[in-house]
C-alpha positions in Angstrom: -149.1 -64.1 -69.8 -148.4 -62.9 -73.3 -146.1 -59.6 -72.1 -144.1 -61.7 -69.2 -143.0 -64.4 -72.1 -141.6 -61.5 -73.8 -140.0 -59.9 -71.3 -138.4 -63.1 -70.2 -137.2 -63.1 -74.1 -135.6 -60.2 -73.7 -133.7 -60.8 -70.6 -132.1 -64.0 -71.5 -129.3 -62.3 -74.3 -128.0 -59.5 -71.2 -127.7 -62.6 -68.7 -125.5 -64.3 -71.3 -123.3 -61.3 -71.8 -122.9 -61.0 -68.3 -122.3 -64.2 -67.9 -118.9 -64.2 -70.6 -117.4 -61.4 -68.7 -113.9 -62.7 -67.7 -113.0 -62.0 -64.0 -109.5 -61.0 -62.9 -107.1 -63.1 -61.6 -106.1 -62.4 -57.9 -102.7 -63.2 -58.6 -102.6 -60.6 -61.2 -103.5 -58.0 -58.7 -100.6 -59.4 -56.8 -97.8 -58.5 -59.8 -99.4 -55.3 -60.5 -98.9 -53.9 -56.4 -95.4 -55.5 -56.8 -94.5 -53.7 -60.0 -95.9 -50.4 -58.9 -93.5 -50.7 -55.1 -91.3 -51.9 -57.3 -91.2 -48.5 -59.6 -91.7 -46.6 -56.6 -88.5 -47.9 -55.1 -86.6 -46.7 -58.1 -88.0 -43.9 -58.1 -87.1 -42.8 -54.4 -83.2 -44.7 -55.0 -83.0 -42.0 -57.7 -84.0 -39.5 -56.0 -81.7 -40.1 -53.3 -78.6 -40.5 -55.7 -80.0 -37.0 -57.9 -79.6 -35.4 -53.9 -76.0 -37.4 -53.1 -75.2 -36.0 -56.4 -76.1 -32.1 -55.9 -74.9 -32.0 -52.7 -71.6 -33.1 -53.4 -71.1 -31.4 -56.8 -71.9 -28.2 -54.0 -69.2 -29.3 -52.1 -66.8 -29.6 -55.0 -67.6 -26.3 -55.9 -66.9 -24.8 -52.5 -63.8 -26.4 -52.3 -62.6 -25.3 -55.9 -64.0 -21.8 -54.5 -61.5 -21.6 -51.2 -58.8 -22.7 -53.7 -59.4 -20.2 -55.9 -59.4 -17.6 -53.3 -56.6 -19.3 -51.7 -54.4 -18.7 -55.0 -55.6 -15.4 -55.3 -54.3 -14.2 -52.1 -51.3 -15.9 -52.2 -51.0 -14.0 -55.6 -51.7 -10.5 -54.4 -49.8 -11.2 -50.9 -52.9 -10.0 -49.3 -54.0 -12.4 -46.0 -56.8 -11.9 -43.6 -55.4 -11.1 -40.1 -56.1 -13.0 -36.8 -58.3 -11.0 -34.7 -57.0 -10.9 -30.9 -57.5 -8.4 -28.7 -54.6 -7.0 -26.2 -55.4 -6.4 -23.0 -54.9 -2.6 -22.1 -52.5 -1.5 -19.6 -53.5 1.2 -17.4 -51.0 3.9 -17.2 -50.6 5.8 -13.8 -48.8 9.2 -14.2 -47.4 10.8 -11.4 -48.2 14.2 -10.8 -45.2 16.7 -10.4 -44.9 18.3 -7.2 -45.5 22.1 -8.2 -43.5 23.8 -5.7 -40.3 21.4 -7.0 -37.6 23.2 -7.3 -38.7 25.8 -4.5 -38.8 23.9 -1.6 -35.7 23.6 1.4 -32.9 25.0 0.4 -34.2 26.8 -2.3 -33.7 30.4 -0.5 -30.3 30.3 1.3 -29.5 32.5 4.3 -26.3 33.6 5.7 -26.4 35.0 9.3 -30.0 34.8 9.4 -29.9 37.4 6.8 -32.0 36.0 3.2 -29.0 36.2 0.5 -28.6 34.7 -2.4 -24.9 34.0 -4.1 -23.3 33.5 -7.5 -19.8 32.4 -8.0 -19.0 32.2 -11.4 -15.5 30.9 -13.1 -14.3 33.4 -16.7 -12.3 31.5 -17.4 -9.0 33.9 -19.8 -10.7 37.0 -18.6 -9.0 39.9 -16.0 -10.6 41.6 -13.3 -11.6 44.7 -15.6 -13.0 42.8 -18.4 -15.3 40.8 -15.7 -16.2 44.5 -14.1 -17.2 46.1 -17.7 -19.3 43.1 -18.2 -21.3 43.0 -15.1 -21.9 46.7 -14.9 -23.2 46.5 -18.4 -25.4 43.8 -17.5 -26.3 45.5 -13.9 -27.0 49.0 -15.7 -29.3 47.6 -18.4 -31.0 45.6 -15.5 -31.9 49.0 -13.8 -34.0 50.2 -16.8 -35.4 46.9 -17.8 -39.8 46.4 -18.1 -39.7 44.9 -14.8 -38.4 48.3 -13.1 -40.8 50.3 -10.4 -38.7 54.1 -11.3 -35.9 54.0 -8.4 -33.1 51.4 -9.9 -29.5 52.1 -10.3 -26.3 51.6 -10.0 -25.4 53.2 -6.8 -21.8 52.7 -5.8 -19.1 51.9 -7.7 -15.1 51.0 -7.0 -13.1 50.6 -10.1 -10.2 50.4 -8.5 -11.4 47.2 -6.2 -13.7 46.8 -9.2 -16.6 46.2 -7.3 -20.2 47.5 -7.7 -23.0 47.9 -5.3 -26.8 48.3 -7.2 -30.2 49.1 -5.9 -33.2 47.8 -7.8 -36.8 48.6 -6.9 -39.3 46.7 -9.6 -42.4 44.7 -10.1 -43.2 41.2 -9.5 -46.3 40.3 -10.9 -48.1 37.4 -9.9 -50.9 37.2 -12.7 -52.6 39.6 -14.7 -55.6 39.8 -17.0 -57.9 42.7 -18.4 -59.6 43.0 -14.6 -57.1 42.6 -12.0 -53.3 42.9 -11.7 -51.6 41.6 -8.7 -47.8 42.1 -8.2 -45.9 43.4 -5.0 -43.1 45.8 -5.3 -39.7 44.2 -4.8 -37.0 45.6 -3.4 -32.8 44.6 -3.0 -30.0 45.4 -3.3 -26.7 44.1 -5.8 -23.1 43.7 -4.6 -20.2 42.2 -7.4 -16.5 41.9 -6.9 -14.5 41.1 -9.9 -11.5 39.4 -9.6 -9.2 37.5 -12.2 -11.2 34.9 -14.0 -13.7 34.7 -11.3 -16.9 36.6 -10.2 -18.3 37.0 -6.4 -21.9 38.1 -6.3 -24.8 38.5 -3.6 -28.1 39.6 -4.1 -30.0 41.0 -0.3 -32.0 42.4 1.7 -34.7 42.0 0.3 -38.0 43.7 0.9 -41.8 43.9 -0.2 -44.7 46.3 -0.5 -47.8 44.6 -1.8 -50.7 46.5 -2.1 -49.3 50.0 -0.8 -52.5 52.0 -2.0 -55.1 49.6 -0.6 -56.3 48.7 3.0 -54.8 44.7 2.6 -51.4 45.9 1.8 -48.4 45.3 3.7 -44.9 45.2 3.8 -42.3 42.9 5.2 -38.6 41.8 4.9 -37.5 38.3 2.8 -36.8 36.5 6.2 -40.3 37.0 7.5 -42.1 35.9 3.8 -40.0 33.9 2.4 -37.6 32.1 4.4 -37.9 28.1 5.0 -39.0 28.4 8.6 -42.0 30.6 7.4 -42.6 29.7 4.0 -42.5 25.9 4.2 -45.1 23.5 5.6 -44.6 21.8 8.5 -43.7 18.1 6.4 -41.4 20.5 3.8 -43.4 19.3 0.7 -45.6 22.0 0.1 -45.3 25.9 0.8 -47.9 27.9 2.5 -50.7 29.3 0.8 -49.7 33.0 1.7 -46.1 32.7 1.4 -46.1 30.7 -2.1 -46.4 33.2 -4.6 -43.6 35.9 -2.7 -41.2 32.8 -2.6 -42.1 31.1 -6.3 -41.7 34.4 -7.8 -38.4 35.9 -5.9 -37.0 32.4 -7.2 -37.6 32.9 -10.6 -36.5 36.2 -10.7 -33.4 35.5 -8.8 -32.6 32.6 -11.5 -33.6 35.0 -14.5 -30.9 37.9 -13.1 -28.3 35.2 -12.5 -28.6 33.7 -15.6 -27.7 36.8 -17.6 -24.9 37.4 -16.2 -23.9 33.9 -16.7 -24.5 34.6 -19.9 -22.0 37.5 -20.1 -19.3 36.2 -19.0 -18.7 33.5 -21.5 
């Protein structure tokens, strides 16, 4: 009985102290939620204007940047060029015909007979002067490279100044160190020299190819050369066979006219 007195003694002071603590008022709670939104709210509005801020101090910057660069170029009158692309244009080239220039026409005929002419005008020059100029030319054409050893002047008549010249040479239609073909061409020069003007033929023509070897043959201009054997049957293209004896009489023809041409001015 003794010991629960006491104890009850001792338990009366802590129920008093607990008794004086001073609750909290529930409106106090209240103030203190609304202060802290409060501060929250502030503290996001700031945020937000510290953002509106950066971003458009970044955009200042940029601009002042596209100025600057703007000045700059206008200052070294260097600009950045448009980039377009042209269309491109496709470019058909024709290609040249390579028997031009030897087709119809290109080896004349007179009486059925494969001859080719030259009439040239000299102009202030005499019948002689016209004959010492062609012989010179028809000698030194006699012992030129393209010679086969049985060229020359032949006949002459000063008088009538006229000359008649045989000519036996090479015509070579290609050549490397392991083959050589050419054809032995044969014809014959007549000239007549008159005052300021020159009448010249250049005939019968004939060919050896190959003499040594079982493929060779030999046969006159008119039955190698001439359009109605040379020629294809539409006249734009010459026949396989015939091509090289017709391309290469041609060119030679040209060539021996042309120096005399030459001689007489």
């Amino acid at each position: 009985m003794k010991n629960l007195f006491i104890a009850i003694c001792c338990l009366v002071p802590a129920i008093g102290i607990a008794q004086t603590v001073t609750p909290v008022p529930a409106n106090k709670v209240e103030i203190l939620k609304a202060e802290a939104a409060r501060k929250a709210a502030e503290a996001k509005k700031a945020a937000e204007e510290a953002k509106r801020a950066a971003e458009e101090a970044l955009k200042a910057a940029e601009e002042a940047e596209q100025a600057t660069q703007a000045t700059q170029q206008q200052k070294d009158s260097w600009t950045i060029p448009q980039q377009t692309k042209q269309q491109s244009q496709s470019v058909v080239s024709k290609t040249a015909n390579p028997y031009e220039g030897y087709l119809a026409g290109a080896v004349p005929e007179q009486d059925g007979k494969v001859t080719f002419e030259l009439r040239q005008t000299a102009t202030n020059m005499n019948a002689s002067e016209i004959y010492k100029r062609v012989y010179n030319v028809l000698n030194n054409l006699a012992h030129d490279e393209h010679q086969a050893g049985n060229s020359r002047i032949a006949l002459v008549n000063e008088a009538e100044h006229m000359i008649a010249a045989k000519y036996e040479e090479w015509l070579v239609f290609s050549q490397n160190l392991l083959s050589l073909d050419r054809t032995k061409f044969n014809y014959t020069i007549v000239a007549k020299c008159q005052n300021g003007q020159l009448e010249l033929t250049l005939s019968r023509i004939n060919y050896n190819y190959e003499e040594d070897r079982p493929s060779g043959f030999k046969a006159t201009a008119e039955n190698l050369i001439a359009d109605r054997v040379a020629l294809t049957k539409k006249g734009t293209k010459l026949q396989r066979m015939n091509a090289k004896f017709r391309m290469k009489t041609v060119d030679r023809v040209n060539e021996i006219f042309n120096e005399i041409k030459q001689a007489l001015k």
